[in-house]
CHARMM internal coordinates of N, CA and C (Angstrom, degrees):
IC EDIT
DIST 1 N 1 CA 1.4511
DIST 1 CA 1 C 1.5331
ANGL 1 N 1 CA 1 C 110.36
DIST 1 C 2 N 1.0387
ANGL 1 CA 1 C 2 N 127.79
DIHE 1 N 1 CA 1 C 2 N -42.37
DIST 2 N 2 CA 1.8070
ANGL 1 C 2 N 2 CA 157.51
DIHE 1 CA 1 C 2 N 2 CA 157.03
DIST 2 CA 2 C 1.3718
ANGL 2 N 2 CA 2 C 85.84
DIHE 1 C 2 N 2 CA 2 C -23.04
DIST 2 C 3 N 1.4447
ANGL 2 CA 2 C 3 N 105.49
DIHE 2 N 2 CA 2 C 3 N -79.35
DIST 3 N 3 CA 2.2019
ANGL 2 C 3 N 3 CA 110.46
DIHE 2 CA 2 C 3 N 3 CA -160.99
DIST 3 CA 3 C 1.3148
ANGL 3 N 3 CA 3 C 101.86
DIHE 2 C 3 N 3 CA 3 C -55.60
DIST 3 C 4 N 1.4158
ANGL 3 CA 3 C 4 N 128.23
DIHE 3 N 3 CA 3 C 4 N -60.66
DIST 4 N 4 CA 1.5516
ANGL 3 C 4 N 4 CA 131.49
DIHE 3 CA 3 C 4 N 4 CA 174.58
DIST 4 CA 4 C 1.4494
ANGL 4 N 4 CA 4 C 113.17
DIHE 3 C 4 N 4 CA 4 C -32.19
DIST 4 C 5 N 1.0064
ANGL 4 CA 4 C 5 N 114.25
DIHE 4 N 4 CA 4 C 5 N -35.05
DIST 5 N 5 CA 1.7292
ANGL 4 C 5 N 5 CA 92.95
DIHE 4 CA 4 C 5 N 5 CA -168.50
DIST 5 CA 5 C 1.7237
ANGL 5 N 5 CA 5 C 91.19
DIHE 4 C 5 N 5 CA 5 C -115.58
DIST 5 C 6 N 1.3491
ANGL 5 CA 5 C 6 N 118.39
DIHE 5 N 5 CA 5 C 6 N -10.09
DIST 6 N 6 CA 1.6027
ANGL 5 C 6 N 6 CA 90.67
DIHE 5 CA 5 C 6 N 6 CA 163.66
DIST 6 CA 6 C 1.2739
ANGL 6 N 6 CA 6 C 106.67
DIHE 5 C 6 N 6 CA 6 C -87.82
DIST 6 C 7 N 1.6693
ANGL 6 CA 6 C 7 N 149.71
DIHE 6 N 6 CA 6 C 7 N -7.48
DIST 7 N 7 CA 1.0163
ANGL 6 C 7 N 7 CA 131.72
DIHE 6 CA 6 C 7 N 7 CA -175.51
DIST 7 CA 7 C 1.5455
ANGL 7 N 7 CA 7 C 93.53
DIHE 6 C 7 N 7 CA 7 C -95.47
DIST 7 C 8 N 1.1597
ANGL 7 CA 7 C 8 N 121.91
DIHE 7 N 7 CA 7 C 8 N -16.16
DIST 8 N 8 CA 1.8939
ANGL 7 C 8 N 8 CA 116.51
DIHE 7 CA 7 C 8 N 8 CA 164.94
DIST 8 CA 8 C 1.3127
ANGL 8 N 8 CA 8 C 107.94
DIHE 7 C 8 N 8 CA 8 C -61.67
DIST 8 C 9 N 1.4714
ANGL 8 CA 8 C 9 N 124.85
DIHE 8 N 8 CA 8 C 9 N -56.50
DIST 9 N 9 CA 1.2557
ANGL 8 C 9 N 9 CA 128.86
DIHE 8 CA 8 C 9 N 9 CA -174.88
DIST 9 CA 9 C 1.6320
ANGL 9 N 9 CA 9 C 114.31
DIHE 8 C 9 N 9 CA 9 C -55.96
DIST 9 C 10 N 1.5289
ANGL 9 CA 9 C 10 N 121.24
DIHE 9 N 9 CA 9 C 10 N -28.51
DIST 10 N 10 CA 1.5657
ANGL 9 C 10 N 10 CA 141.55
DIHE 9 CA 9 C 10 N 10 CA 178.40
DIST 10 CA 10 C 1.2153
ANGL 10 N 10 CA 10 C 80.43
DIHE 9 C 10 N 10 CA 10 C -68.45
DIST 10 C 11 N 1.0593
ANGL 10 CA 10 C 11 N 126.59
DIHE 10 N 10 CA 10 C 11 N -83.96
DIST 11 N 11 CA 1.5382
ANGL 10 C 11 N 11 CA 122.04
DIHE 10 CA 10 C 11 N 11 CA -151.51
DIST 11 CA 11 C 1.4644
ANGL 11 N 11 CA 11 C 121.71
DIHE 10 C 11 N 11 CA 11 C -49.82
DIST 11 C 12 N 1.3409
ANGL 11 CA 11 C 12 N 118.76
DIHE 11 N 11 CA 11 C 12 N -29.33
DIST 12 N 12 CA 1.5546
ANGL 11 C 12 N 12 CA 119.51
DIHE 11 CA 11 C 12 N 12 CA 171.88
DIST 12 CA 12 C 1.3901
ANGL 12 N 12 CA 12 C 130.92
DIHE 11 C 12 N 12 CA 12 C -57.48
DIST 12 C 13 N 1.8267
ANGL 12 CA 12 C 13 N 82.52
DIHE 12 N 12 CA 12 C 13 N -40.33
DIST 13 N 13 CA 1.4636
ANGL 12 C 13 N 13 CA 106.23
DIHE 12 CA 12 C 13 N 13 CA -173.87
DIST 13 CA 13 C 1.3148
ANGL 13 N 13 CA 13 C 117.11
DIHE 12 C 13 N 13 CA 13 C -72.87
DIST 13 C 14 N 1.5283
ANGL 13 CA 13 C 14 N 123.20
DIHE 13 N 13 CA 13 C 14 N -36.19
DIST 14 N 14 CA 1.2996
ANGL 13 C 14 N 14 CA 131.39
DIHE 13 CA 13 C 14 N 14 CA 179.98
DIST 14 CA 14 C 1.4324
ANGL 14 N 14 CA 14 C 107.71
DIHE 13 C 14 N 14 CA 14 C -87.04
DIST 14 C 15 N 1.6131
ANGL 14 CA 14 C 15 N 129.48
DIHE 14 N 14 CA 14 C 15 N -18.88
DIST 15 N 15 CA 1.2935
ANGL 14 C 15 N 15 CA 118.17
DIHE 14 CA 14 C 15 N 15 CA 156.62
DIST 15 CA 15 C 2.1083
ANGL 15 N 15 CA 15 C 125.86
DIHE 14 C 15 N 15 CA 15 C -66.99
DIST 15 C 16 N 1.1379
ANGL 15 CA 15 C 16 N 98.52
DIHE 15 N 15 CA 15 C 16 N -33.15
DIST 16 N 16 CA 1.2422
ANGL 15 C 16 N 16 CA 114.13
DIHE 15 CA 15 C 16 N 16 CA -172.70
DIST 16 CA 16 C 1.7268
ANGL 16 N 16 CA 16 C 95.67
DIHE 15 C 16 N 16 CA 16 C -85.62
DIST 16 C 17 N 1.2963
ANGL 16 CA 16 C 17 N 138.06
DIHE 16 N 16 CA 16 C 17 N -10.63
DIST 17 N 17 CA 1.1406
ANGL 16 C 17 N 17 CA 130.99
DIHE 16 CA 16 C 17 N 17 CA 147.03
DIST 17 CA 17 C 1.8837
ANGL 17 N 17 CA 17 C 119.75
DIHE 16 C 17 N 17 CA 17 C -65.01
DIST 17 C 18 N 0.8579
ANGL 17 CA 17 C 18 N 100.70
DIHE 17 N 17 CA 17 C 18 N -34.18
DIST 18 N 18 CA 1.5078
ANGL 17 C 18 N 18 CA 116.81
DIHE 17 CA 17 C 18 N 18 CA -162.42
DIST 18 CA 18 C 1.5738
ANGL 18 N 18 CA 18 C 96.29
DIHE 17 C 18 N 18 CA 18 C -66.00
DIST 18 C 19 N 1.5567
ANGL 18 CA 18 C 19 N 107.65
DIHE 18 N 18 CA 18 C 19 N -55.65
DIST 19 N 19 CA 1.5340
ANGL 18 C 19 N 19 CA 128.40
DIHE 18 CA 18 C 19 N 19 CA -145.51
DIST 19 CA 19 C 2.0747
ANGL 19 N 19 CA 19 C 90.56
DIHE 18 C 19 N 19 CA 19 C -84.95
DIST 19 C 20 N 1.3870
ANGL 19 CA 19 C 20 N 84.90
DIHE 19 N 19 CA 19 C 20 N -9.61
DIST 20 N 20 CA 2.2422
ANGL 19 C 20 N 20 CA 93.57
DIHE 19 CA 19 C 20 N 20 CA 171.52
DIST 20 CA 20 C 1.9412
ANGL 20 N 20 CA 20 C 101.20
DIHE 19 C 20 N 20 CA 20 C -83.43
DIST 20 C 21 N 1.2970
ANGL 20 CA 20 C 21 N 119.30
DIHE 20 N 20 CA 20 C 21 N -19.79
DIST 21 N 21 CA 1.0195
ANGL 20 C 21 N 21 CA 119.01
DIHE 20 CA 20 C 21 N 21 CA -163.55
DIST 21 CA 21 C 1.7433
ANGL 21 N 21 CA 21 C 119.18
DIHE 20 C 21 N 21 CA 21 C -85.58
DIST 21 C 22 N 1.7323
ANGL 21 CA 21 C 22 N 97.35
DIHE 21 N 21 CA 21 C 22 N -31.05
DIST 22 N 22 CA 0.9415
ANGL 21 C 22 N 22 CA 108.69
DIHE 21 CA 21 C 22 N 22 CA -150.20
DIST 22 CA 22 C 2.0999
ANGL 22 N 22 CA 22 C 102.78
DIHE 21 C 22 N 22 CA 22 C -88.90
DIST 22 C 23 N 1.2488
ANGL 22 CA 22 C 23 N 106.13
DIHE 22 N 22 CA 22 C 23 N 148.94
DIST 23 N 23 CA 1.4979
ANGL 22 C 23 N 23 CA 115.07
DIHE 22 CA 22 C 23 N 23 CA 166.87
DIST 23 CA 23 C 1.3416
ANGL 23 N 23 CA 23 C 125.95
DIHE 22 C 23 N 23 CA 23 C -90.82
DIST 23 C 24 N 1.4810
ANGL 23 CA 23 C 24 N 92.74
DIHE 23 N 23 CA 23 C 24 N 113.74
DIST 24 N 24 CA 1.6199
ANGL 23 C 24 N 24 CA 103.43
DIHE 23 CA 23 C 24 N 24 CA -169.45
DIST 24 CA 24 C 1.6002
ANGL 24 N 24 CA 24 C 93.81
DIHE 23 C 24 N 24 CA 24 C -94.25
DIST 24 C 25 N 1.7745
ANGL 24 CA 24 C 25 N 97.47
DIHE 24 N 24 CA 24 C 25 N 148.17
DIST 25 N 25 CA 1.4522
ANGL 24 C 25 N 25 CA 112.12
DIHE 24 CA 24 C 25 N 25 CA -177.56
DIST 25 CA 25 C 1.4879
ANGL 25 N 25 CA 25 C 108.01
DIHE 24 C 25 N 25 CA 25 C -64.47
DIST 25 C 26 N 1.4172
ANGL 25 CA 25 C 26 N 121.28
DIHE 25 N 25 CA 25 C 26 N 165.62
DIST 26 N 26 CA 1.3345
ANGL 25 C 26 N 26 CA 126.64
DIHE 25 CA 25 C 26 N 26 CA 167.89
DIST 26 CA 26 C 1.7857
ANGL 26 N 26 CA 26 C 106.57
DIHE 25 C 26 N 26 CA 26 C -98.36
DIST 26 C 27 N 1.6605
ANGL 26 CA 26 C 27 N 117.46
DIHE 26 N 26 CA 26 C 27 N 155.08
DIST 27 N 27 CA 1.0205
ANGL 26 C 27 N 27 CA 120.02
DIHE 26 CA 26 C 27 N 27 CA -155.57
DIST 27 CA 27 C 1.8731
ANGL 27 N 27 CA 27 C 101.84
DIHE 26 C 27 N 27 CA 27 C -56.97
DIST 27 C 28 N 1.1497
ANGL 27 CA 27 C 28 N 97.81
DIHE 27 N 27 CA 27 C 28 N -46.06
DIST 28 N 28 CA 1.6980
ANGL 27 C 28 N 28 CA 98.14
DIHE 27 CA 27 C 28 N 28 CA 176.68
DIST 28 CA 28 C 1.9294
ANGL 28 N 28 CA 28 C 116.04
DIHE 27 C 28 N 28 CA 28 C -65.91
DIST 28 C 29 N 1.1131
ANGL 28 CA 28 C 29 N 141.17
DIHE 28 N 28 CA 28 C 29 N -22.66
DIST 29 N 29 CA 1.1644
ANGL 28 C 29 N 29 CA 117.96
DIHE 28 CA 28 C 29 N 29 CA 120.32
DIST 29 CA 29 C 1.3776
ANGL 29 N 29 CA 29 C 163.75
DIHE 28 C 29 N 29 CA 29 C -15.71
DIST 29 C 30 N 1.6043
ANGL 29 CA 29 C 30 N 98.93
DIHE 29 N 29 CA 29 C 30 N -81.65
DIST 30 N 30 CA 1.2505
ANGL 29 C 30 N 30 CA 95.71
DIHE 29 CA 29 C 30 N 30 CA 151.56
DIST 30 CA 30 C 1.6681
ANGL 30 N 30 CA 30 C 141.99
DIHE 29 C 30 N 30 CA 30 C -46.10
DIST 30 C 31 N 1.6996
ANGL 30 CA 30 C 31 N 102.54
DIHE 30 N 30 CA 30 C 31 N -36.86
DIST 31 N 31 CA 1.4163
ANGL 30 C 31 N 31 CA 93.52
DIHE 30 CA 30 C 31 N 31 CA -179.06
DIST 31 CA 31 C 1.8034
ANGL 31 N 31 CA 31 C 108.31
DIHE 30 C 31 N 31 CA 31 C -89.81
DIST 31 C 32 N 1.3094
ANGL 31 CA 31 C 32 N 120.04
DIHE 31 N 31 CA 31 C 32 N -4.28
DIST 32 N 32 CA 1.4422
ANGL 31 C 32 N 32 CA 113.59
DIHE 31 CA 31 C 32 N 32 CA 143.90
DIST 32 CA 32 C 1.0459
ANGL 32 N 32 CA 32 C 129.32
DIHE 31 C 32 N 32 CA 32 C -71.55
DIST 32 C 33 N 1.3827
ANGL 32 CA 32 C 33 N 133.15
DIHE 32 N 32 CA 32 C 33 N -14.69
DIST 33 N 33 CA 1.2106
ANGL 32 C 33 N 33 CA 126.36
DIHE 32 CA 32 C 33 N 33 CA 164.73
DIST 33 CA 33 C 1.5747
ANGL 33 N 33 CA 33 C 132.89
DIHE 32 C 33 N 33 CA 33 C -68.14
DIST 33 C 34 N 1.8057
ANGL 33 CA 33 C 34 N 86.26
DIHE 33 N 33 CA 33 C 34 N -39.35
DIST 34 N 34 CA 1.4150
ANGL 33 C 34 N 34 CA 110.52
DIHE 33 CA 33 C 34 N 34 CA 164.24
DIST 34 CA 34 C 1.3518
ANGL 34 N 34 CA 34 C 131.58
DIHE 33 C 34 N 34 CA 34 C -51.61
DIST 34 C 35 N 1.5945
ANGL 34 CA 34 C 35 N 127.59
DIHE 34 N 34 CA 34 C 35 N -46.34
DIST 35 N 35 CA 1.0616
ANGL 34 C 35 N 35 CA 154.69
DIHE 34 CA 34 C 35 N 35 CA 154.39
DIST 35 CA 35 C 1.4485
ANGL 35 N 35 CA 35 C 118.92
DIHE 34 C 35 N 35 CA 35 C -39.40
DIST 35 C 36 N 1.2530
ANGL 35 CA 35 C 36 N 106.95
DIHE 35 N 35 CA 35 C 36 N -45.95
DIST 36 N 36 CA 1.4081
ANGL 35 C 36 N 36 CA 124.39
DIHE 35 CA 35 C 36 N 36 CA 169.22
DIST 36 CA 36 C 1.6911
ANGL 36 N 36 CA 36 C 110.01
DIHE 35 C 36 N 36 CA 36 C -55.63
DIST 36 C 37 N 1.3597
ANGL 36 CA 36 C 37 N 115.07
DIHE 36 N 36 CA 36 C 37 N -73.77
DIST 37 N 37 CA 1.2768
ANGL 36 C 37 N 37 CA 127.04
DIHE 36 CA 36 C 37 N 37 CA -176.32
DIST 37 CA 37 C 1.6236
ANGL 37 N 37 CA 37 C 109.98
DIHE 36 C 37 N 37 CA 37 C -68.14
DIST 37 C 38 N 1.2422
ANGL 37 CA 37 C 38 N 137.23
DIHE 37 N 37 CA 37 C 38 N -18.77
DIST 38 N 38 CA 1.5034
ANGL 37 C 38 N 38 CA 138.72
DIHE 37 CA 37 C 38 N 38 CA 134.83
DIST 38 CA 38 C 1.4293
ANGL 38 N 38 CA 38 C 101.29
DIHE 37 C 38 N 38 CA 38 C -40.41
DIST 38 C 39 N 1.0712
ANGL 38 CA 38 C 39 N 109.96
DIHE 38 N 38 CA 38 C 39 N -100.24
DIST 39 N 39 CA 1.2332
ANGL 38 C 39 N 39 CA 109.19
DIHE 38 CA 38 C 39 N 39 CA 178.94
DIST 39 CA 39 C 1.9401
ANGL 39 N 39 CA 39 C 134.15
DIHE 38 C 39 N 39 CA 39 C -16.80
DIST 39 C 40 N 1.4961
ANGL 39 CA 39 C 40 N 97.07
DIHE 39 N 39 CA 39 C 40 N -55.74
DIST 40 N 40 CA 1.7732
ANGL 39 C 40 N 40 CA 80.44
DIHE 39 CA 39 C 40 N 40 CA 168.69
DIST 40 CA 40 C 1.2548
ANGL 40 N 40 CA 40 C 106.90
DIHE 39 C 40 N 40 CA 40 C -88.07
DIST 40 C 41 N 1.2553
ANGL 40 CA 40 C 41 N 154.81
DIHE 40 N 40 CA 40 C 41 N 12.27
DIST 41 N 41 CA 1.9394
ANGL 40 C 41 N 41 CA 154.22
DIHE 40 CA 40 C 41 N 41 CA 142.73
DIST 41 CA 41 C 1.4086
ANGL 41 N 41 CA 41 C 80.52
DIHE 40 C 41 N 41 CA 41 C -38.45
DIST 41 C 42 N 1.7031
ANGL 41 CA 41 C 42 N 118.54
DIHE 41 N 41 CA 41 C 42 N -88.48
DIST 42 N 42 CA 1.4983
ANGL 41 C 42 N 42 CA 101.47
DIHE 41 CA 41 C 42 N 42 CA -137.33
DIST 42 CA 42 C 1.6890
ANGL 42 N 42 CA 42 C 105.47
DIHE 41 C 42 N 42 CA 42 C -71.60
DIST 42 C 43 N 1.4573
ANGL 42 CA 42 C 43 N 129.76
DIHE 42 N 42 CA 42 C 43 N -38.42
DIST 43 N 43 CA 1.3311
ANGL 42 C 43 N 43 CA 113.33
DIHE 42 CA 42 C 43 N 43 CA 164.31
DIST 43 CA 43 C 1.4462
ANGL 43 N 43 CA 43 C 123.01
DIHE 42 C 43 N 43 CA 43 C -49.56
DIST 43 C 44 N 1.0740
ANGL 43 CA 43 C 44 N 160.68
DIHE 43 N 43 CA 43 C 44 N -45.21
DIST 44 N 44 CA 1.5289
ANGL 43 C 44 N 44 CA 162.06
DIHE 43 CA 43 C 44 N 44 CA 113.97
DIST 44 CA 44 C 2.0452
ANGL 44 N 44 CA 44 C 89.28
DIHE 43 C 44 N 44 CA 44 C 11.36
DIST 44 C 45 N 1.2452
ANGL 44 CA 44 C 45 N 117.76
DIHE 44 N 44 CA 44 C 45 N -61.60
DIST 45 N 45 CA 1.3888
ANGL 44 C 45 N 45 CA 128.63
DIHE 44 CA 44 C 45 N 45 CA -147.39
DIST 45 CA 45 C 1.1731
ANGL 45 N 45 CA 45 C 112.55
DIHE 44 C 45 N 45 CA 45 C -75.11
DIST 45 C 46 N 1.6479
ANGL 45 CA 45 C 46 N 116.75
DIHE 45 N 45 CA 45 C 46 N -37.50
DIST 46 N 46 CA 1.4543
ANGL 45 C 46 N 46 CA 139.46
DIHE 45 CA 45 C 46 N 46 CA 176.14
DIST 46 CA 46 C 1.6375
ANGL 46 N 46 CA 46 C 116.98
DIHE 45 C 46 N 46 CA 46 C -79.42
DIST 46 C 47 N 1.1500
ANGL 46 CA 46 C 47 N 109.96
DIHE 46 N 46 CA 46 C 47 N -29.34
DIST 47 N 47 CA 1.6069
ANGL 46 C 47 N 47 CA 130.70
DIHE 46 CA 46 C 47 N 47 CA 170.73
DIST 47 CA 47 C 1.4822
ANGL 47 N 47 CA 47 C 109.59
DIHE 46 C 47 N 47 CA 47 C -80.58
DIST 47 C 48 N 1.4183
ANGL 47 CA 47 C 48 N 123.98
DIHE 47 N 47 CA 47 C 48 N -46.92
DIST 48 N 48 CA 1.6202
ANGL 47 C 48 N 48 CA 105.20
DIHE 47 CA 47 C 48 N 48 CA 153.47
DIST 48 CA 48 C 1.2365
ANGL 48 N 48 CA 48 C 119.72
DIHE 47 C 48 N 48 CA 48 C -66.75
DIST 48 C 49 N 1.1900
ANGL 48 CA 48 C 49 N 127.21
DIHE 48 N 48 CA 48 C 49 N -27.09
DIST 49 N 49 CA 1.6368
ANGL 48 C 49 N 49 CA 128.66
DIHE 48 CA 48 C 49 N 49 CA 175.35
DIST 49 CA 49 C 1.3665
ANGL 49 N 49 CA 49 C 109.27
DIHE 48 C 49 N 49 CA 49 C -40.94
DIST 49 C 50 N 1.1649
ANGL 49 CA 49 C 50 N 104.37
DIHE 49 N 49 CA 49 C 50 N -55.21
DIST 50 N 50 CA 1.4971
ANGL 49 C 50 N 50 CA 140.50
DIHE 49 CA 49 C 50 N 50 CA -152.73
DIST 50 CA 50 C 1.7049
ANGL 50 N 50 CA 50 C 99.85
DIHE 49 C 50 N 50 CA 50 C -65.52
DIST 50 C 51 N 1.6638
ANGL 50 CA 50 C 51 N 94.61
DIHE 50 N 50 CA 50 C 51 N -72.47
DIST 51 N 51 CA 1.1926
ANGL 50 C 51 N 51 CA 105.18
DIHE 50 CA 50 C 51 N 51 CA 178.64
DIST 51 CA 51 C 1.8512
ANGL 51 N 51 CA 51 C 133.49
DIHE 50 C 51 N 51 CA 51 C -42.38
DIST 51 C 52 N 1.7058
ANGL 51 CA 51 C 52 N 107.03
DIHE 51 N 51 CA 51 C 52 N -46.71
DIST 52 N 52 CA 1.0361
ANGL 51 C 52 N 52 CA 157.73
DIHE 51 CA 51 C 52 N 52 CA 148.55
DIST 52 CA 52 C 1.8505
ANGL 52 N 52 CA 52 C 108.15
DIHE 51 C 52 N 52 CA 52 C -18.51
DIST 52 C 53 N 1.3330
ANGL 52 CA 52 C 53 N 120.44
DIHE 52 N 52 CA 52 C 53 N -62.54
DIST 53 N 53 CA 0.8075
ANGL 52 C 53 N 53 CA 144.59
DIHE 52 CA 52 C 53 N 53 CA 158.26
DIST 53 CA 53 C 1.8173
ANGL 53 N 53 CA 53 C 126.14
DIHE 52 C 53 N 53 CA 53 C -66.23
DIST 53 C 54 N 1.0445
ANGL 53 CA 53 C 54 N 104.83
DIHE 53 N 53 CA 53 C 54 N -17.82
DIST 54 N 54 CA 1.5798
ANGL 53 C 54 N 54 CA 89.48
DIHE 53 CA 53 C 54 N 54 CA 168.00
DIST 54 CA 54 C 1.2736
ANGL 54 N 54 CA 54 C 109.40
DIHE 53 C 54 N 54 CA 54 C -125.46
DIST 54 C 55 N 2.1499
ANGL 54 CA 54 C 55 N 126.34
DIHE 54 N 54 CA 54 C 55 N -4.96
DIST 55 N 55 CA 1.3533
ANGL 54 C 55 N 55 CA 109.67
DIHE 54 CA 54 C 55 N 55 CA 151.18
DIST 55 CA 55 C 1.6460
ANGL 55 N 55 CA 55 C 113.53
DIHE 54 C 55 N 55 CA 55 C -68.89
DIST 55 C 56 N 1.3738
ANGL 55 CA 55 C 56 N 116.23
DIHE 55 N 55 CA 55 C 56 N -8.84
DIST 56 N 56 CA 1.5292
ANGL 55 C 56 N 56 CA 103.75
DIHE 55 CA 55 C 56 N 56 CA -178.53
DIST 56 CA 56 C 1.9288
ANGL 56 N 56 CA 56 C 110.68
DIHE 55 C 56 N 56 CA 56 C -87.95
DIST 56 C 57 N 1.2120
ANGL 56 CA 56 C 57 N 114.92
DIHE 56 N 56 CA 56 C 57 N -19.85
DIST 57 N 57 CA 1.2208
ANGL 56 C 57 N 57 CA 112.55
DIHE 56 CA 56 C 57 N 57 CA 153.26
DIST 57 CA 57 C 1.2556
ANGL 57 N 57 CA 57 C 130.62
DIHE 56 C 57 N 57 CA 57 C -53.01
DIST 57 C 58 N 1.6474
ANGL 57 CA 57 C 58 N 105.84
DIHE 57 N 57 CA 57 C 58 N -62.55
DIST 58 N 58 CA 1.5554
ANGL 57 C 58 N 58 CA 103.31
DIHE 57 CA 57 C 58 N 58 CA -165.87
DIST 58 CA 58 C 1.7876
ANGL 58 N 58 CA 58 C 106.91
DIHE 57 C 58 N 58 CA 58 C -66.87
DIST 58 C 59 N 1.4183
ANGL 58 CA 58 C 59 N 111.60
DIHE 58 N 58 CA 58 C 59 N -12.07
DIST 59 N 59 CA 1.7488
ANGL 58 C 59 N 59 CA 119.64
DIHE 58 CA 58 C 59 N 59 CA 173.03
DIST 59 CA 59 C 1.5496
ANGL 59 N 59 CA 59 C 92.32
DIHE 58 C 59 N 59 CA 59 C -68.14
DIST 59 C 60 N 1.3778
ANGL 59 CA 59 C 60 N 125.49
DIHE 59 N 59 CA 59 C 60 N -39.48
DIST 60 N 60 CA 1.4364
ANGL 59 C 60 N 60 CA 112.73
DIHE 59 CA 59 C 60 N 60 CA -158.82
DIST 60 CA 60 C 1.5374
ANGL 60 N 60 CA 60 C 107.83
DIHE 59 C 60 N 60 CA 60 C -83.58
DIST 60 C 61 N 1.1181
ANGL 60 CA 60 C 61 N 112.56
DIHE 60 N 60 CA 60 C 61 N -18.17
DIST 61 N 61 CA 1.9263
ANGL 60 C 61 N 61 CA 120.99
DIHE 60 CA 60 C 61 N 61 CA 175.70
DIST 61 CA 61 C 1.1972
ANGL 61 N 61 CA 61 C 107.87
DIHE 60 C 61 N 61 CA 61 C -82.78
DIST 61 C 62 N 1.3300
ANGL 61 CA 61 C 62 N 119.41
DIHE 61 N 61 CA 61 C 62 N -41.40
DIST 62 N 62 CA 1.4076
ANGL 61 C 62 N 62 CA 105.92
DIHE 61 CA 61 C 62 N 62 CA 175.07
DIST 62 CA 62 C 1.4979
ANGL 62 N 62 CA 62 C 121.10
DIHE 61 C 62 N 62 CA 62 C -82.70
DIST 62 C 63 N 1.4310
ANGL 62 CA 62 C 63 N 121.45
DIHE 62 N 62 CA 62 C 63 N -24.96
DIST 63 N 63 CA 1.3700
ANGL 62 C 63 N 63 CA 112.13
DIHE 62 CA 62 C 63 N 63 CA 156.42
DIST 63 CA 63 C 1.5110
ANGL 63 N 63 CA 63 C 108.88
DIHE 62 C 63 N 63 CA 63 C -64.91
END
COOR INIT
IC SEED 1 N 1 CA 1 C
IC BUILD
C-alpha cells in the first residue's frame, strides 16, 4: 500500500514537472491555430459532400 501511493505521489510530481516544461501558445496563436483546423473541417466536409454526392449519382444511373 506504501509503494502505491509513493509511486502515485512520483507520478504527480514528474507530471507537474513536465507540464513546467512545456510552451503554451499565446492567445493570437492559438486562435490561428484554431481557424486553421475550422477551416480544414469544412474543406475535408465539402469534399465528402461533394464526393458523397456523385457516388450517389452514378448508383442512381446504374440502377
Amino acid at each position: 500500500m506504501k509503494r502505491s501511493f509513493k509511486s502515485m505521489f512520483s507520478f504527480f510530481t514528474e507530471s507537474w514537472s513536465e507540464l513546467k516544461k512545456v510552451r503554451w501558445p499565446s492567445r493570437k496563436e492559438l486562435t490561428n491555430y484554431t481557424l486553421i483546423v475550422l477551416g480544414t473541417i469544412v474543406v475535408v466536409a465539402i469534399y465528402f459532400w461533394v464526393l458523397d454526392i456523385g457516388i450517389s449519382a452514378v448508383i442512381e444511373a446504374i440502377i
